[in-house]
C-alpha positions as a printed Julia matrix, in Angstrom:
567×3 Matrix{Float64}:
  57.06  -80.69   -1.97
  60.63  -79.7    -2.18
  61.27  -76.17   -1.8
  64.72  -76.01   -2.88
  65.43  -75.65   -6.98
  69.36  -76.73   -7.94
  69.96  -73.92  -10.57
  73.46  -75.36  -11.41
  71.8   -78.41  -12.96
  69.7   -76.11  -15.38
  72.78  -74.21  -16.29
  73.29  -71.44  -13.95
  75.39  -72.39  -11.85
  76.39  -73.13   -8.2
  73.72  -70.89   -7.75
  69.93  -71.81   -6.39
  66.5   -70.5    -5.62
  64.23  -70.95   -3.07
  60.45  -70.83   -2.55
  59.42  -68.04   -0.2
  55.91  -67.4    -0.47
  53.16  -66.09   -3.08
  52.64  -62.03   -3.92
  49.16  -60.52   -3.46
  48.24  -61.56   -6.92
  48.84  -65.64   -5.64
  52.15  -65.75   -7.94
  55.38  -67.86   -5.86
  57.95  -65.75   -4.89
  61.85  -67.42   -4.71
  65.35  -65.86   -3.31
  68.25  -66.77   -4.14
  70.41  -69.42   -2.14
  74.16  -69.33   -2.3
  75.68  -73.2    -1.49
  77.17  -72.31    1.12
  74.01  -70.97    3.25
  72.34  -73.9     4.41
  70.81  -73.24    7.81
  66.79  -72.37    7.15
  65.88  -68.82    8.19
  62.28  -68.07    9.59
  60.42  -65.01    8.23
  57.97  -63.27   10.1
  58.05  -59.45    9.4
  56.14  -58.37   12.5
  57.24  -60.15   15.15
  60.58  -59.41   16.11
  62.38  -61.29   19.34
  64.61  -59.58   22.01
  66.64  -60.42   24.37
  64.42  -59.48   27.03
  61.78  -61.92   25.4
  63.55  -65.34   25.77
  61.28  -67.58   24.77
  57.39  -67.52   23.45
  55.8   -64.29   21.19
  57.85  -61.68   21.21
  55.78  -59.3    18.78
  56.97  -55.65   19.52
  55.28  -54.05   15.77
  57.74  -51.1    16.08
  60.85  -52.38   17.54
  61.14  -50.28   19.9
  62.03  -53.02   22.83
  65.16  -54.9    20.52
  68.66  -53.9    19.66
  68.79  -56.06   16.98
  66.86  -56.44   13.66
  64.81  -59.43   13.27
  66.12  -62.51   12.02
  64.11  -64.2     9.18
  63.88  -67.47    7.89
  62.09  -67.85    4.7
  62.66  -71.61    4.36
  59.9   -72.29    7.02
  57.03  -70.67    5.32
  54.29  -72.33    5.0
  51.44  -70.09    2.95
  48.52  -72.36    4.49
  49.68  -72.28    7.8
  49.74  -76.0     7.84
  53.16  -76.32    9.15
  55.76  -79.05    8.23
  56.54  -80.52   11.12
  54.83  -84.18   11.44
  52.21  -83.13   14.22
  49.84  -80.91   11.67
  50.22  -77.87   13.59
  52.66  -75.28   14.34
  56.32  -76.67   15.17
  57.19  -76.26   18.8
  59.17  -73.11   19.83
  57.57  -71.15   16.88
  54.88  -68.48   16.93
  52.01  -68.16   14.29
  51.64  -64.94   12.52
  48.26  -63.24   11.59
  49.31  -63.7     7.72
  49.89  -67.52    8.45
  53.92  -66.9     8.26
  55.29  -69.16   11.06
  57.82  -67.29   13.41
  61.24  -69.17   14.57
  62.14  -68.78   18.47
  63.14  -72.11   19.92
  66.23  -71.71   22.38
  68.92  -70.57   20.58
  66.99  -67.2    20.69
  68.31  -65.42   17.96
  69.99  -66.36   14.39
  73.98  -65.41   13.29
  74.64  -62.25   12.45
  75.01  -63.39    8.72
  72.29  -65.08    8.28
  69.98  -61.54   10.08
  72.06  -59.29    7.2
  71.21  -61.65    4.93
  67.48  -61.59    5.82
  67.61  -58.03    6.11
  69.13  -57.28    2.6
  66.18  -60.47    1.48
  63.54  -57.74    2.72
  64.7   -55.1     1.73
  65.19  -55.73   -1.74
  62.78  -56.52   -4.19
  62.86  -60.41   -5.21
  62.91  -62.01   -8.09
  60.63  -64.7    -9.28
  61.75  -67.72   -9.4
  62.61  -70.03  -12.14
  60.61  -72.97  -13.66
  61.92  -76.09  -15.6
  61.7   -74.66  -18.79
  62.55  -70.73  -18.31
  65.59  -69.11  -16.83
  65.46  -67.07  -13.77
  64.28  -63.15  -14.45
  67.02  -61.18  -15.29
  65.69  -58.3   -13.11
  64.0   -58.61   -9.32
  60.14  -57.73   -9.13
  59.35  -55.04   -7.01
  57.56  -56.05   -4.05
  56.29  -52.79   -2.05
  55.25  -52.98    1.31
  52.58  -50.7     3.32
  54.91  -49.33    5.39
  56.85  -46.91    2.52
  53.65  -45.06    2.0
  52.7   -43.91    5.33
  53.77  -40.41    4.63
  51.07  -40.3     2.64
  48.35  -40.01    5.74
  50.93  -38.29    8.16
  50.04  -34.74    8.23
  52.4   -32.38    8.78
  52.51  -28.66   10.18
  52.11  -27.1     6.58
  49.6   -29.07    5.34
  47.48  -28.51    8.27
  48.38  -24.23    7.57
  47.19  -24.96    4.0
  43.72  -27.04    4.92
  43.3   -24.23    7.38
  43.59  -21.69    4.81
  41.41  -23.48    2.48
  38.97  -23.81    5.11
  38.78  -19.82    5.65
  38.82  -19.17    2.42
  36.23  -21.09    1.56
  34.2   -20.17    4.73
  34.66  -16.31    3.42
  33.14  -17.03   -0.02
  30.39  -19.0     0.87
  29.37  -15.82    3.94
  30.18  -12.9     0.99
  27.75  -15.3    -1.28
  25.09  -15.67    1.62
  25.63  -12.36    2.23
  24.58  -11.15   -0.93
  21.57  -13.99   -1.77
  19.96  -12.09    1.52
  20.9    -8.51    0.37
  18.88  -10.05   -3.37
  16.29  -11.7    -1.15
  15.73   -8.19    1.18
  15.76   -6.22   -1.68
  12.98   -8.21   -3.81
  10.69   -8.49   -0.81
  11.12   -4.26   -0.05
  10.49   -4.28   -4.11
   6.76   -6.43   -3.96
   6.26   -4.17   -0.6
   6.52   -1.41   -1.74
   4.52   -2.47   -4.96
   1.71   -3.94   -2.87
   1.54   -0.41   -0.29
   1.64    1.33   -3.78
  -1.12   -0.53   -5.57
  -3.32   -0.04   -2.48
  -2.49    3.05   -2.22
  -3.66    3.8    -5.71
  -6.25    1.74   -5.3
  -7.72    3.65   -2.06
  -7.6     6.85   -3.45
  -9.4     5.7    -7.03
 -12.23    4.53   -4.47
 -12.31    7.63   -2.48
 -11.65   10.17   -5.74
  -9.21   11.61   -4.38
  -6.48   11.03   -7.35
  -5.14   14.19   -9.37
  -7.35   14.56  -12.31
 -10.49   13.79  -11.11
 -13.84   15.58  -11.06
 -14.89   17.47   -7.87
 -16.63   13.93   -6.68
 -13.81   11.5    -7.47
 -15.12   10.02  -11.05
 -12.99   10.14  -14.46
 -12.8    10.18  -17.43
 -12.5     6.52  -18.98
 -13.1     4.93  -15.24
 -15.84    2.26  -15.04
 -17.81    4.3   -12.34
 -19.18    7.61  -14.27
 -20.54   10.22  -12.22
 -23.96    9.35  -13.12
 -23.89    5.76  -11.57
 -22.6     6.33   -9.06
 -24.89    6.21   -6.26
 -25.68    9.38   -4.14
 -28.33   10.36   -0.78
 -29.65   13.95   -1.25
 -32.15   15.97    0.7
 -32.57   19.67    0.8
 -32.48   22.24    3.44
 -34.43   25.66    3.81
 -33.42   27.57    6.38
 -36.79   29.94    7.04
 -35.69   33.62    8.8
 -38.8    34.03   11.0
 -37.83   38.02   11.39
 -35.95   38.51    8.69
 -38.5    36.88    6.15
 -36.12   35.59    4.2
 -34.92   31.96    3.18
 -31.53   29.89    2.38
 -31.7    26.72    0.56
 -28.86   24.12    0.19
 -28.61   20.62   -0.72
 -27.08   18.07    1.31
 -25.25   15.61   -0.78
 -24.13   11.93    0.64
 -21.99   10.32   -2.14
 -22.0     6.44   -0.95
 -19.85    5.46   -3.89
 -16.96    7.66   -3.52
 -17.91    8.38    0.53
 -17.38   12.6     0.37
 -19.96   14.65    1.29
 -21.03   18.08   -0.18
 -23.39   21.25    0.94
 -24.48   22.55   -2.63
 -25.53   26.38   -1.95
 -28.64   27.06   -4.05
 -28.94   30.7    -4.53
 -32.71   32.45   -4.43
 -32.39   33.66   -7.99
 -31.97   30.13   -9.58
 -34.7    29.84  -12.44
 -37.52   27.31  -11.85
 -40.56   26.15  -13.37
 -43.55   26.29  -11.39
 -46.65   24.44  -11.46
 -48.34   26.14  -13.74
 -45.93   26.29  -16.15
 -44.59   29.66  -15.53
 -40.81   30.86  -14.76
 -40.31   31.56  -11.31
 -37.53   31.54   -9.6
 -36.15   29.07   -6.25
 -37.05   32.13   -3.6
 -40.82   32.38   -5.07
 -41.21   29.01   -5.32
 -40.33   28.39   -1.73
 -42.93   30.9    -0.27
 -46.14   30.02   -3.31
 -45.55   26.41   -4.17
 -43.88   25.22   -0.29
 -41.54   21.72    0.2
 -43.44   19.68   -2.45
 -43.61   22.36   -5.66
 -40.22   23.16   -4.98
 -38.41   19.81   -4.41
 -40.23   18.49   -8.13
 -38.89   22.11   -9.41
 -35.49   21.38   -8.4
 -35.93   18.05   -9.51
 -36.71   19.17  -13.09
 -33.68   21.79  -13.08
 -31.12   19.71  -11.83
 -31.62   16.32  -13.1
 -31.19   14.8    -8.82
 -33.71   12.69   -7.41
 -34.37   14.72   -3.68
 -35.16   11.85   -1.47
 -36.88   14.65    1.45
 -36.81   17.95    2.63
 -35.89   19.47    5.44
 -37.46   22.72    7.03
 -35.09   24.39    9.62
 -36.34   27.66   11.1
 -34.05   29.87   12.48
 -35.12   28.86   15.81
 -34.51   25.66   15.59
 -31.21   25.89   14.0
 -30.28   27.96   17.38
 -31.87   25.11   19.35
 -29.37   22.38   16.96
 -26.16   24.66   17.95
 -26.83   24.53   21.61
 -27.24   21.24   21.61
 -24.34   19.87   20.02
 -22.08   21.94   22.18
 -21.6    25.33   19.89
 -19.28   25.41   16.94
 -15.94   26.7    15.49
 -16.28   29.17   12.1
 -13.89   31.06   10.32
 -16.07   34.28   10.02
 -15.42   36.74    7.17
 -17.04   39.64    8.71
 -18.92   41.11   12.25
 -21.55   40.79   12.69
 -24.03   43.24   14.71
 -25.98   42.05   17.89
 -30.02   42.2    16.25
 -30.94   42.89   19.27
 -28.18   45.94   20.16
 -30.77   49.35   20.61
 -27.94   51.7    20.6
 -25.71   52.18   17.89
 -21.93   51.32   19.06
 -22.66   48.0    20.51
 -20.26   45.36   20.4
 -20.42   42.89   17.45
 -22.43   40.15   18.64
 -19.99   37.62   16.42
 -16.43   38.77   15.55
 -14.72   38.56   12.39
 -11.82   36.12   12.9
 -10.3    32.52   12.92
 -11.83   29.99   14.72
 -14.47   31.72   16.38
 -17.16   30.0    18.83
 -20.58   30.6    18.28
 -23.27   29.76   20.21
 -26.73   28.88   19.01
 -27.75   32.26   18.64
 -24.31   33.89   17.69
 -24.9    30.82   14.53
 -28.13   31.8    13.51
 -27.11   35.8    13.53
 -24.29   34.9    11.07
 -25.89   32.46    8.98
 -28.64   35.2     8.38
 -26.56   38.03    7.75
 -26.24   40.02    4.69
 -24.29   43.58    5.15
 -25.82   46.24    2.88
 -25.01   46.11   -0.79
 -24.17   42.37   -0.59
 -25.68   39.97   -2.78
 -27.36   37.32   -1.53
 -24.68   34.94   -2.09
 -22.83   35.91    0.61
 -25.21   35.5     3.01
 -25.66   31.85    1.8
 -22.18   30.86    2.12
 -22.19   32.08    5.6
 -24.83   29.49    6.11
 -23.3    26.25    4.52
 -20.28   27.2     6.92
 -22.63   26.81    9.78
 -23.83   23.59    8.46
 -20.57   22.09    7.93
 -19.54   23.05   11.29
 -22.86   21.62   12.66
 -22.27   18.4    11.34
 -18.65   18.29   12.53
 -19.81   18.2    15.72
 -22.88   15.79   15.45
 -22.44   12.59   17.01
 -21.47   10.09   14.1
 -23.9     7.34   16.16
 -26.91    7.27   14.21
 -28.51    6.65   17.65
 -27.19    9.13   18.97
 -27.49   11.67   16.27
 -30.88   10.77   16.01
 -31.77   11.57   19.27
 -30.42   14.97   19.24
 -32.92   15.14   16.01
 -35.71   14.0    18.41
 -34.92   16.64   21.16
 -35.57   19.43   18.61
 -39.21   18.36   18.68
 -39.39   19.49   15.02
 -42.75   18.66   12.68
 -40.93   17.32    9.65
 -41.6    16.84    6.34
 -43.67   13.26    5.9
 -41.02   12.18    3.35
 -37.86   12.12    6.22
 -38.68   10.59    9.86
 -36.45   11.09   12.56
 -34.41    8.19   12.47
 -34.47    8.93    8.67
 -32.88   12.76    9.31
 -30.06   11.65   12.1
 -28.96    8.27   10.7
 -28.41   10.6     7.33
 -26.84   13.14    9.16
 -24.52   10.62   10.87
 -23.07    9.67    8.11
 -22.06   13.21    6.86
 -20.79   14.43   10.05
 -18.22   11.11   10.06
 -17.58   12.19    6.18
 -17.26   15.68    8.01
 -14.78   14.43   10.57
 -13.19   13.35    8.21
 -11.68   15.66    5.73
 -14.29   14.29    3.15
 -16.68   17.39    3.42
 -16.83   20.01    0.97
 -18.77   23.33    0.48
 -19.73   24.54   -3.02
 -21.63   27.59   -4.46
 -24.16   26.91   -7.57
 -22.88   29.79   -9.99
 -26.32   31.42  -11.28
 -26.16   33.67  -13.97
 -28.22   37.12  -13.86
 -31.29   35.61  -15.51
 -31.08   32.72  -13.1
 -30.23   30.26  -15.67
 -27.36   27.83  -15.05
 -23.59   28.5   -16.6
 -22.68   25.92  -19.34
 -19.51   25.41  -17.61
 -19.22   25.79  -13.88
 -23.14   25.54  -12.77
 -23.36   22.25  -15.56
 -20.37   21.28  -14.07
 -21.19   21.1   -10.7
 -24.44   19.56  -11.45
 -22.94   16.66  -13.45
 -20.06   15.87  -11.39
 -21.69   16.83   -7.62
 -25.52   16.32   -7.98
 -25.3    13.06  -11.03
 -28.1    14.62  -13.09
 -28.41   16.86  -15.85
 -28.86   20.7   -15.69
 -32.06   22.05  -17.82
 -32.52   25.87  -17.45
 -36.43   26.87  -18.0
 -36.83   28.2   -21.52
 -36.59   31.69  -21.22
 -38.22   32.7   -24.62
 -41.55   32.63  -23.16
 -40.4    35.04  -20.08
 -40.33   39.13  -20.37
 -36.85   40.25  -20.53
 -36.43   43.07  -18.75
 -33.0    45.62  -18.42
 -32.42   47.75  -15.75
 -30.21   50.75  -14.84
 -29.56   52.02  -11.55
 -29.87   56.05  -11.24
 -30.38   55.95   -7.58
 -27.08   56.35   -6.38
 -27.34   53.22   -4.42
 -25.36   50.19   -5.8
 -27.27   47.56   -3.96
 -30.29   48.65   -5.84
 -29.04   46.79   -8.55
 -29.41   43.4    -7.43
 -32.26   44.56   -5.22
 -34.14   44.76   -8.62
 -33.04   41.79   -9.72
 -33.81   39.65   -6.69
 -37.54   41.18   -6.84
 -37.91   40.69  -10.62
 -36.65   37.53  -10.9
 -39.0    36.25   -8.33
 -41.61   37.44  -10.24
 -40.58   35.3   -13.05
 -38.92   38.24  -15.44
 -35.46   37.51  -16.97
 -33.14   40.07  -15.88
 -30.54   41.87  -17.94
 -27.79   44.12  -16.56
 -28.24   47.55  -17.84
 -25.75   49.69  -15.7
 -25.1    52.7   -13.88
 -26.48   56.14  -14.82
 -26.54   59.63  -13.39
 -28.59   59.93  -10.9
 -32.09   60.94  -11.21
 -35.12   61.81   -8.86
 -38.04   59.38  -10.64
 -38.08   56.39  -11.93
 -39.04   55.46  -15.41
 -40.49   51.84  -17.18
 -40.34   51.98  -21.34
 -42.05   49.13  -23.63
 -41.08   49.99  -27.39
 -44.38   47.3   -28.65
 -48.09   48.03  -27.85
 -48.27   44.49  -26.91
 -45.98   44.55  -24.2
 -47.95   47.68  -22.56
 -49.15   44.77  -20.21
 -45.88   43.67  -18.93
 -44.0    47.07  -18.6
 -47.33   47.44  -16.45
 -46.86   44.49  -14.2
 -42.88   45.25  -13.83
 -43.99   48.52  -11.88
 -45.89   46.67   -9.89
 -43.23   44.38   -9.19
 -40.49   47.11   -8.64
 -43.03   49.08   -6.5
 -43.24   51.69   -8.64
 -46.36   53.82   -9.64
 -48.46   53.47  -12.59
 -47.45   56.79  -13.79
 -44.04   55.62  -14.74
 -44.93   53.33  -17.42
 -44.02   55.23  -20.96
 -44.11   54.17  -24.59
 -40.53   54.32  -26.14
 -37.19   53.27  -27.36
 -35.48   50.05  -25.97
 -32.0    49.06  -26.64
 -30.55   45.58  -25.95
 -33.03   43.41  -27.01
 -34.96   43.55  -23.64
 -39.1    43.68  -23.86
 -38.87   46.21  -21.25
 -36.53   48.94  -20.17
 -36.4    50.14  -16.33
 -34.65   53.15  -15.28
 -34.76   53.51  -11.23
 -34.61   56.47  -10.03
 -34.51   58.04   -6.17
 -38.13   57.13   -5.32
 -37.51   53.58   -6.04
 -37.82   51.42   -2.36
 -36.24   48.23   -2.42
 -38.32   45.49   -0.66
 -36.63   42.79    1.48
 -36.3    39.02   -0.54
């Protein structure tokens, strides 16, 4: 194929164009050839010869080696690399490029100066495409761009890197402020369900253990599920027998296994019962006549509880339980004299005071004693002190505490055993130890009937049952007024009349007077002013017929020669 066009014959000229390759998109690409410039050129863009290369490849890719430019010759190329010398392979003296451009060295070495401007001013500026047959040459040169004019693009310089680096930081801060504050969320969400979950248990411990605000004295409420009747409770009783004294205390020992507290319930002597036959009586009466059996129905009846045993503890015994578990601490309201002192002066055998130690029979003196004029209340909340302090210091082990119960040697009542009594025990004294122990007084009221509020109270709440006072229609009334001089006489009376199933009424004080008097206003209740004397210890002679105020059946006025009895 001939690579040479002659543009003069097609009208342009002295002028031709040349054949000098194909663009990237496979189109030919021509240069222009003036007449005079006849000697071929030999392009090859990348391998450039120097002086100091004579002969062979001289490739130096940056020219760095050369003090020349390159000489090109664009009338050898051959786009197939097929060469167009006769031997079908490169012409001798020239090197093969990597693009299949053939490279001119030979001997001469390098080309004329005009013919290297010329090549350089070819490559330098775009070329034009050359003409066919039918169509003129283009009026304006195609651009040809080579890779070399964009390598600024990927040469980095010192501000670019300042910039990435500041991007980099910045970035790097945002994303820690934004981890930062995912794990101040995530800390504070987890301390939120903690705090919920410690809360909700919380709550949820003291509902079980009744200890919220609002509850009843044993832990139920109002509109909970567990009522204070189902819930389910362990209850004995306790009379503690003064074998010199000849007197008794009576509590009930209360083990609440739904709420786990504990409670001493403080009976007091004047409580109403109903005895077996059908007659009032009251809880001191019915201890001594009817004994453990009679008295533990009675209570039954009266308090709406289901006793489960009873428990007889003489006062010798009780000093025998004190020893044993190693004495005990009370906080005693009062001194307390030595019973066995002969002269007057003696030393308090127990001291009034905080925290006082009491041995077995220091115990027993205190939880026996009632000073002069006292009721007998206050003589029986002596004793539930000593039984809560008792049971503090009994061994939680129900082994252990049952032993103790075995070392007493006591003849119990058939209903509790031994290992009954101390595995019981056991579990109060760890109630005990544990804050969950409580002391509480049955309020009585002077006819020994239970108060609507606080004795009902205390029954429903503490005990589960329901209280039902003996109907005191069918008992004598009977009012009294002290004219001895004596206060305590008062509730001597009552104790005594009570006891001998007579509802009491409060009458006063009145000046003082030497004999006593008993008045029934109806013939038919000559009997029963008779059998109150007798009661009272007064003599026949003091029974009269006359007016009664109050609405009592009989009227007793005590006078000097009236001599209380001990309860």
């Amino acid at each position: 194929m001939n690579d040479r066009y002659d543009a003069g014959a097609a009208d342009h000229g002295a002028d031709q164009y040349e054949l000098v390759g194909y663009d990237e998109y496979g189109q030919p690409v021509y240069r222009q050839v003036r007449p005079q410039q006849t000697q071929q050129q030999t392009y090859d863009p990348y391998a450039q010869q120097t002086q100091q290369y004579g002969q062979g490849y001289g490739y130096d890719p940056y020219a760095q080696q050369g003090t020349q430019p390159p000489a090109y010759d664009y009338g050898a190329y051959d786009p197939y690399a097929t060469g167009s010398h006769q031997g079908g392979g490169p012409a001798p003296g020239t090197a093969h490029d990597p693009y299949g451009q053939t490279a001119a060295t030979g001997a001469t070495g390098r080309q004329p100066l005009a013919a290297e401007q010329t090549a350089q001013q070819t490559a330098r500026i775009p070329q034009q495409a050359g003409p066919t047959h039918d169509q003129e040459a283009p009026a304006e040169p195609q651009r040809d761009y080579h890779t070399e004019q964009f390598a600024f693009v990927e040469e980095p310089d010192a501000n670019s890197e300042d910039v990435i680096d500041w991007l980099k930081f910045t970035e790097n801060r945002t994303e820690r402020r934004e981890e930062a504050r995912r794990r101040s969320r995530s800390r504070i969400v987890a301390l939120a369900v903690v705090f919920a979950l410690v809360a909700a248990g919380g709550v949820g411990y003291l509902w079980y253990a009744g200890k919220l605000p609002g509850l009843s004295s044993d832990g139920s409420a109002t509109g909970t599920a567990t009522t204070a009747g189902a819930q389910k409770r362990d209850v004995i009783v306790v009379h503690l027998h003064d074998v010199k004294g000849d007197g008794t205390a009576t509590a009930l020992l209360v083990d609440n296994t739904t709420t786990r507290r504990g409670t001493t319930v403080l009976l007091p002597n004047s409580l109403a019962l109903t005895s077996d036959d059908g007659t009032t009586t009251t809880l001191a009466k019915s201890v001594e006549d009817d004994g453990s059996d009679g008295t533990r129905e009675a209570l039954d009846t009266v308090l709406g509880t289901d006793i489960e045993g009873t428990w007889r503890l003489d006062t010798p015994y009780l000093q025998n339980l004190v020893d044993l578990v190693g004495n005990i601490d009370v906080d005693t309201d009062t001194d307390v004299p030595d019973p066995s002192a002969k002269k007057k002066g003696t030393a308090p055998l127990v001291n009034q005071g905080r925290d006082q130690t009491l041995s077995g029979k220091m115990a027993v003196a205190y939880a026996t004693y009632r000073a002069p004029g006292e009721a007998q209340d206050a003589q029986l909340e002596r004793f539930g002190q000593v039984l809560q302090s008792v049971l503090r210091k009994l061994s939680s082990d129900p082994q252990a505490a049952t032993t103790t119960i075995q070392t007493l040697q006591q003849i119990l009542d058939p209903s509790l055993t031994d290992k009954d009594l101390g595995t019981f025990l056991a579990g109060l004294s760890d109630l005990a130890k544990g804050g969950d122990y409580k002391t509480d007084l049955l309020p009585v009221q002077s006819d020994g009937t239970l108060s609507a509020q606080t004795g009902a109270g205390i029954v429903r709440n503490v005990l589960g049952g329901t209280a039902k006072s003996p109907d005191k229609d069918a008992a004598v009334s009977v009012s009294v007024q002290n004219a001895t001089g004596v206060k305590d006489n008062t509730e001597q009376a009552r104790v005594v009349l009570l006891n001998g199933g007579f509802t009491f009424l409060e009458g006063g004080t009145g000046t003082a007077r030497a004999t006593s008097e008993v008045v029934y206003a109806d013939a038919a209740d000559k009997a029963n002013a008779t059998e109150v004397a007798k009661t009272l210890g007064l003599p026949a002679g003091s029974v009269t017929k006359g007016k009664i105020s109050g609405g009592a059946d009989v009227s007793v006025v005590l006078g000097q020669d009236y001599k209380p009895s001990s309860d």
